[in-house]
Structure formats: C-alpha cells, structure tokens
mmCIF file of the C-alpha atoms, coordinates in Angstrom:
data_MODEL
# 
_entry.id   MODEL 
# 
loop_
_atom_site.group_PDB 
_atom_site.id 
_atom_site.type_symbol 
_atom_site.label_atom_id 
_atom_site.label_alt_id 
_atom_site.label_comp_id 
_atom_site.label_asym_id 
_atom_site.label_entity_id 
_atom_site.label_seq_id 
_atom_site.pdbx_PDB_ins_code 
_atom_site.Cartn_x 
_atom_site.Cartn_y 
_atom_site.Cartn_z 
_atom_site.occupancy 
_atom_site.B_iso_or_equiv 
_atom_site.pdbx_formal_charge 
_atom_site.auth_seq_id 
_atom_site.auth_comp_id 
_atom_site.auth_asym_id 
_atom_site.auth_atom_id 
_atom_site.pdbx_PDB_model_num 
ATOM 1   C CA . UNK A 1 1   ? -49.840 32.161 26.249 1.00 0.00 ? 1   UNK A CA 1 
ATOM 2   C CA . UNK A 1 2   ? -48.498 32.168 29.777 1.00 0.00 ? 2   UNK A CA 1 
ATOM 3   C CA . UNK A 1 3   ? -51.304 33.195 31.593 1.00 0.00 ? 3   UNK A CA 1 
ATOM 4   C CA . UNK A 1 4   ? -53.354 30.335 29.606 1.00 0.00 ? 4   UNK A CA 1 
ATOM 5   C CA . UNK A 1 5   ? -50.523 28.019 30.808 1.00 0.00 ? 5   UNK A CA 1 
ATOM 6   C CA . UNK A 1 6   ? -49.982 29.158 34.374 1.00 0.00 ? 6   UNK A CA 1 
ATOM 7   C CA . UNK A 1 7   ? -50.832 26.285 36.027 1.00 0.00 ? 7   UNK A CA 1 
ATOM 8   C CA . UNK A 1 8   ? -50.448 23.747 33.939 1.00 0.00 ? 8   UNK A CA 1 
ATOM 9   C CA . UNK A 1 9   ? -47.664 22.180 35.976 1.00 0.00 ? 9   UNK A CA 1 
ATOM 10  C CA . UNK A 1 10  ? -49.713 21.465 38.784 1.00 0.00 ? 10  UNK A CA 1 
ATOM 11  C CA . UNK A 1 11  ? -51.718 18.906 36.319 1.00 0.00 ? 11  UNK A CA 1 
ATOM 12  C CA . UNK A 1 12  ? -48.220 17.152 35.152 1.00 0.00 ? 12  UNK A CA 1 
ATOM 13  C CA . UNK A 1 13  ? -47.555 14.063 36.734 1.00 0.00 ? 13  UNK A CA 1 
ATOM 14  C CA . UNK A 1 14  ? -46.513 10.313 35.739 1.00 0.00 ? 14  UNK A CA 1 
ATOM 15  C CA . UNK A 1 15  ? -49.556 8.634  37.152 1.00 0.00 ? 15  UNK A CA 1 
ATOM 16  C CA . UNK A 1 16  ? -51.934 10.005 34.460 1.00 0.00 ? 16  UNK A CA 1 
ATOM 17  C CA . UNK A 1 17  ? -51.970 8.816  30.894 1.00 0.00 ? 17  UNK A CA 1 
ATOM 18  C CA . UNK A 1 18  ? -49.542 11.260 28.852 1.00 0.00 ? 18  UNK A CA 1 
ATOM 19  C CA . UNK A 1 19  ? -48.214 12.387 32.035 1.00 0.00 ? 19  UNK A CA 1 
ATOM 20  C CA . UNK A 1 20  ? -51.232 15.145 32.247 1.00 0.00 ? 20  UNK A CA 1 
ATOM 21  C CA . UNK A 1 21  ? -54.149 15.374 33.702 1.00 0.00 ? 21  UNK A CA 1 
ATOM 22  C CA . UNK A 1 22  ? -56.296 17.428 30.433 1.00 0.00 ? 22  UNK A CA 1 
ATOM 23  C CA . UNK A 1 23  ? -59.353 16.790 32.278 1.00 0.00 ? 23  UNK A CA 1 
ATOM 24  C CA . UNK A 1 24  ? -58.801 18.289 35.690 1.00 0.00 ? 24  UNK A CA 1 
ATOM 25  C CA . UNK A 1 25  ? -56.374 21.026 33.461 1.00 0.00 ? 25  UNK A CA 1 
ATOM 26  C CA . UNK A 1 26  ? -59.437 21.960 31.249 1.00 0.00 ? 26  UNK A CA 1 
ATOM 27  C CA . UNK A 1 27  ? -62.391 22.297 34.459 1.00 0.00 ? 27  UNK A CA 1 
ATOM 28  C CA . UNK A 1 28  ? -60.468 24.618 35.801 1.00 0.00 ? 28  UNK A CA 1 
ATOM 29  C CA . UNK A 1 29  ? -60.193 26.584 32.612 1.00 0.00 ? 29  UNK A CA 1 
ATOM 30  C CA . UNK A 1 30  ? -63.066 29.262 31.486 1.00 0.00 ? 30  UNK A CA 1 
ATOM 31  C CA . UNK A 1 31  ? -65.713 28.530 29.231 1.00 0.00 ? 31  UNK A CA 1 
ATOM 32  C CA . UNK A 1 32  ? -64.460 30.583 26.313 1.00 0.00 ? 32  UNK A CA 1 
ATOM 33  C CA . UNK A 1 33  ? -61.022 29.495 26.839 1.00 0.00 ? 33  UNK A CA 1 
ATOM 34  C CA . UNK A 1 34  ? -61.562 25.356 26.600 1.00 0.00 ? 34  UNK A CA 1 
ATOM 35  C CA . UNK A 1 35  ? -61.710 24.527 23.010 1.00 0.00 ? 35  UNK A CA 1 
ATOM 36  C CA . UNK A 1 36  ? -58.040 26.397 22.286 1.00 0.00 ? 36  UNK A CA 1 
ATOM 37  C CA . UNK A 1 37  ? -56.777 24.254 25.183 1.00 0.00 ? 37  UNK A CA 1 
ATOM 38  C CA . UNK A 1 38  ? -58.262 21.233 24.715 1.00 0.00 ? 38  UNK A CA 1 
ATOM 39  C CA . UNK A 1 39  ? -56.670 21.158 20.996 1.00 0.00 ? 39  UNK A CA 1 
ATOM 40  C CA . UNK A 1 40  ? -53.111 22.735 22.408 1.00 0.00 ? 40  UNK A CA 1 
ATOM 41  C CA . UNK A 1 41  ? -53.084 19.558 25.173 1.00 0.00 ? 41  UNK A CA 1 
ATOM 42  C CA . UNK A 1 42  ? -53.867 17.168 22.419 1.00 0.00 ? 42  UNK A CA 1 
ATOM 43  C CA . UNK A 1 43  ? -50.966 17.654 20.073 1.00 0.00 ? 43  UNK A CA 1 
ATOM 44  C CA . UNK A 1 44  ? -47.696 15.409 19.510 1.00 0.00 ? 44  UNK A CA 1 
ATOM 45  C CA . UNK A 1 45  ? -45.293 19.109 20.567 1.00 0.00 ? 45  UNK A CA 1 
ATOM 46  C CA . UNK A 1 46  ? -47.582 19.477 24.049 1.00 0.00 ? 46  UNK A CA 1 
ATOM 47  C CA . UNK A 1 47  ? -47.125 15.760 24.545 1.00 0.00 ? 47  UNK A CA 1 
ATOM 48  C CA . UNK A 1 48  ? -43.228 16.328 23.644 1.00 0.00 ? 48  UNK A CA 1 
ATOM 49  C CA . UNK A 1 49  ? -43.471 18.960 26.377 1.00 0.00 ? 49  UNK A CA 1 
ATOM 50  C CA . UNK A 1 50  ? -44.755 17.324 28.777 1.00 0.00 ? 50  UNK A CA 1 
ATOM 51  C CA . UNK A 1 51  ? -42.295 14.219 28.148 1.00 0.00 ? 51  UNK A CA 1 
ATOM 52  C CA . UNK A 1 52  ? -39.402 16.695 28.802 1.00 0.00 ? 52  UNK A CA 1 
ATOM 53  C CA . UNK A 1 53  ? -40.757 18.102 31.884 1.00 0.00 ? 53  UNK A CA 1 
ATOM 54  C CA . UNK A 1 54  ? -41.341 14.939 33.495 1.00 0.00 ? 54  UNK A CA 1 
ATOM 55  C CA . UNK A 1 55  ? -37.829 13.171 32.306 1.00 0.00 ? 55  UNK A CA 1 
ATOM 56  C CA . UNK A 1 56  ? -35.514 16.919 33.004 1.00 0.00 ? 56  UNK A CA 1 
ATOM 57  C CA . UNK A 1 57  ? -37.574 18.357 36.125 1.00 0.00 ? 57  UNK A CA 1 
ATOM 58  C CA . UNK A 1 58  ? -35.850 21.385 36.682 1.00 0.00 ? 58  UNK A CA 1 
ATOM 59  C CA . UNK A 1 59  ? -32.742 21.091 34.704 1.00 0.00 ? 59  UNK A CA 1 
ATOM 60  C CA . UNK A 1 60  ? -33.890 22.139 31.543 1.00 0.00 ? 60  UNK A CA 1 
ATOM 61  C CA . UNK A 1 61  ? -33.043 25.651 30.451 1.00 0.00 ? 61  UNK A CA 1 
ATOM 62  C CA . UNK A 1 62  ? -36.473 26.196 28.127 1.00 0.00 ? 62  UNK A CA 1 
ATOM 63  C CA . UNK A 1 63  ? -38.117 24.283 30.926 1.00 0.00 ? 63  UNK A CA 1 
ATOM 64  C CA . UNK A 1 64  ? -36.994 27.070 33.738 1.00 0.00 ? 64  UNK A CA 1 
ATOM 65  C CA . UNK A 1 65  ? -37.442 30.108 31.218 1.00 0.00 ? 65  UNK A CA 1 
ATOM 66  C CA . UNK A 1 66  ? -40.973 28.907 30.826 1.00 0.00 ? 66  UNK A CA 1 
ATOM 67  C CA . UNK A 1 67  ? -41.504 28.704 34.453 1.00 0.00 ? 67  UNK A CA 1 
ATOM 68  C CA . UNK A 1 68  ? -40.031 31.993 35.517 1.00 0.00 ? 68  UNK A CA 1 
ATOM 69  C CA . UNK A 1 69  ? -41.912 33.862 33.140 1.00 0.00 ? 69  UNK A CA 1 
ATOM 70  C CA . UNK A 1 70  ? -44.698 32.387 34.595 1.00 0.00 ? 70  UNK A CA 1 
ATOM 71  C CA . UNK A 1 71  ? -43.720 33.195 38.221 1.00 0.00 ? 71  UNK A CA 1 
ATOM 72  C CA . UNK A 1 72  ? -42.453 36.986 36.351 1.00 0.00 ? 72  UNK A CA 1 
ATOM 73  C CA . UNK A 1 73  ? -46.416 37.285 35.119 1.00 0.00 ? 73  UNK A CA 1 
ATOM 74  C CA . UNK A 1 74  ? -47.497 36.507 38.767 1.00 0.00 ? 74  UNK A CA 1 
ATOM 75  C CA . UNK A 1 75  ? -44.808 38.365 40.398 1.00 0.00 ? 75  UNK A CA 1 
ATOM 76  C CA . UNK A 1 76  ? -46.322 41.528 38.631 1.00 0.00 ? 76  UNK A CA 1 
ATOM 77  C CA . UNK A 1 77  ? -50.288 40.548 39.466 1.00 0.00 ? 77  UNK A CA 1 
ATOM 78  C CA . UNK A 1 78  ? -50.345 39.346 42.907 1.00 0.00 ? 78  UNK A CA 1 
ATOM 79  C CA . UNK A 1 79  ? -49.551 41.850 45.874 1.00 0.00 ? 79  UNK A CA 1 
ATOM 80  C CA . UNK A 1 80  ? -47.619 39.680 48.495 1.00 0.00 ? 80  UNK A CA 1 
ATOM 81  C CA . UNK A 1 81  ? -44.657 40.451 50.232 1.00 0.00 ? 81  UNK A CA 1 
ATOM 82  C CA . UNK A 1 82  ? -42.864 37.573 49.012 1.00 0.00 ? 82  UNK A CA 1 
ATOM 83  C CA . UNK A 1 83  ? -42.217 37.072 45.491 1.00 0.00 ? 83  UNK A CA 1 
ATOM 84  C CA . UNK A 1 84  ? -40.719 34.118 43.316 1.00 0.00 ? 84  UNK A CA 1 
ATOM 85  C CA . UNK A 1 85  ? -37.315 34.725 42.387 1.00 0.00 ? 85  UNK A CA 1 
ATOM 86  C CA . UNK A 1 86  ? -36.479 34.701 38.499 1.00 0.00 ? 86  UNK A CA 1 
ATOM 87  C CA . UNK A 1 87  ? -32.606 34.496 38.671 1.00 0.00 ? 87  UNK A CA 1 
ATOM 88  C CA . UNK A 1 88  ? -32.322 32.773 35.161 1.00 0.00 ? 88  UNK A CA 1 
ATOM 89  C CA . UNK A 1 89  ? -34.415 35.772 33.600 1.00 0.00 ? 89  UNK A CA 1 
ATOM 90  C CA . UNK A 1 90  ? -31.932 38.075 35.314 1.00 0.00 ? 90  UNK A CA 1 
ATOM 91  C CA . UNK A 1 91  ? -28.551 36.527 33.601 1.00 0.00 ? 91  UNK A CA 1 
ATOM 92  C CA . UNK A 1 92  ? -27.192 38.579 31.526 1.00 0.00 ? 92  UNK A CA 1 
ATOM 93  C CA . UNK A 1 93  ? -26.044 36.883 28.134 1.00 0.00 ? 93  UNK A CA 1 
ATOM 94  C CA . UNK A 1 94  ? -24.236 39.998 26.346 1.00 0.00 ? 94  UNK A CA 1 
ATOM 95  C CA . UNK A 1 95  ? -21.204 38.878 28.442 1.00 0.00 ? 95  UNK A CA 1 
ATOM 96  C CA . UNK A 1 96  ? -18.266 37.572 26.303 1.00 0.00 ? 96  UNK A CA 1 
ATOM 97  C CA . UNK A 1 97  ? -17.883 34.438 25.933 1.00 0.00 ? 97  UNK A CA 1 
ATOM 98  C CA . UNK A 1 98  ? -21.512 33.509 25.624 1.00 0.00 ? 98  UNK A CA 1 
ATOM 99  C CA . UNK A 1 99  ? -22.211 34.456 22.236 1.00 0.00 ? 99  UNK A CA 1 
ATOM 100 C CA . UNK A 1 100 ? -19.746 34.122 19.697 1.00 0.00 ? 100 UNK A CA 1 
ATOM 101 C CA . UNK A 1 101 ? -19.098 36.904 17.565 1.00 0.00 ? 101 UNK A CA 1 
ATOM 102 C CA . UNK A 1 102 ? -19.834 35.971 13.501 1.00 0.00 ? 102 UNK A CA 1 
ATOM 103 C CA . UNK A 1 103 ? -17.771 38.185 10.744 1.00 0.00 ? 103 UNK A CA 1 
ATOM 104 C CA . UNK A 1 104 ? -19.366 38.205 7.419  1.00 0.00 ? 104 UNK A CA 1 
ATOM 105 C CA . UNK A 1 105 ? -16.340 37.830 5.056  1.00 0.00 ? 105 UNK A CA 1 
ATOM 106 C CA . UNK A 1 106 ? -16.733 40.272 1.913  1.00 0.00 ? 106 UNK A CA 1 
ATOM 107 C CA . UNK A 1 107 ? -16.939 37.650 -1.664 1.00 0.00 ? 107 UNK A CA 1 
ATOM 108 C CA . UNK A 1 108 ? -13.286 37.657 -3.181 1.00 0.00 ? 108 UNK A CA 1 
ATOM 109 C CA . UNK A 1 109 ? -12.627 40.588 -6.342 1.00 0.00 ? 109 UNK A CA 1 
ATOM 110 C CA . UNK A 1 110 ? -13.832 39.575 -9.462 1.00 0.00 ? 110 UNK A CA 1 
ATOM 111 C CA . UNK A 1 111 ? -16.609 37.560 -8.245 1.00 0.00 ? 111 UNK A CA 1 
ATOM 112 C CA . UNK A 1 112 ? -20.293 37.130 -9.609 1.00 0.00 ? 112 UNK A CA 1 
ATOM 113 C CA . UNK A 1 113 ? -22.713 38.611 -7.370 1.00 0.00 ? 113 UNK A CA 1 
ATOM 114 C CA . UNK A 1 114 ? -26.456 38.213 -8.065 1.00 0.00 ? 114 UNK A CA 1 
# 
C-alpha cells in the first residue's frame, strides 16, 4: 500500500476541496493502478485521514509511522548518499514501562468451565 501512497502528501493541502487534490493525485498514477485509487481517495476513512493530517501535521504518531515507512521504502530503492532518517521506526518499545505486563488469573476451584 505504501508504494501506491508514496506521494500522496505532496497532493494534501487546505486549499483544495477535502483537503486533496484526487485529480492531480490520480494523473500521476498508472493506468492500471487508477480505479483502486480513485475509490480509496473517495471514502469517509481517506477523508478522515486526510482531516488528521492537515489538523496534527507532524505530531501524530500513526501519521509519522506512515511517513517513515514511506521514506524506509525509498530509503531502500533510491541510491543517494543521503537518506531520510526513520528515528520513530528505530524506538524500541520492549523497554519497560511501555507495555504493561497482563497476568491471566487462573478461574477460582470449583468453578464451571465450558
């Protein structure tokens, strides 16, 4: 889905109706690829989306995910010396204190199980 989505950003702004520009987005689509995207840009969650993205910027954490697997995916395909950094792919979340640990308790004795 990313690398249908790359630059979709570029065709966000508050000027056009939605916030997004579908028909500059879908031109510079392929052929084959239009009809999935023109029906993906014309749902209530894309138009959520793009809400969120205009109204959080950058401070959204599924926001930057989604963008730096994007720049991950082009990281890995282009061959320039400088590459986009990813730091919010590279935290590491197994750190106490992030997750909190859940204990199954076992049912009382004499209970019903089914």
């Amino acid at each position: 889905m990313t690398d249908l989505l790359v630059d979709h950003s570029r065709f966000t702004n508050g000027k056009f109706d939605g916030g997004f520009d579908q028909h500059g987005f879908l031109a510079k689509c392929s052929e084959p690829e239009r009809p999935f995207l023109k029906e993906l840009t014309s749902t209530q969650m894309w138009a959520g989306w793009i809400s969120r993205r205009l109204a959080s910027g950058e401070d959204s954490k599924d926001i930057v995910l989604f963008d730096e697997v994007i720049a991950q995916k082009l990281n890995r395909k282009t061959f320039t010396l400088s590459k986009t950094a990813t730091p919010f792919l590279s935290l590491d979340f197994s750190e106490k204190g992030h997750y909190r640990e859940v204990r199954v308790q076992d049912p009382p004795r004499g209970s019903v199980q089914a």
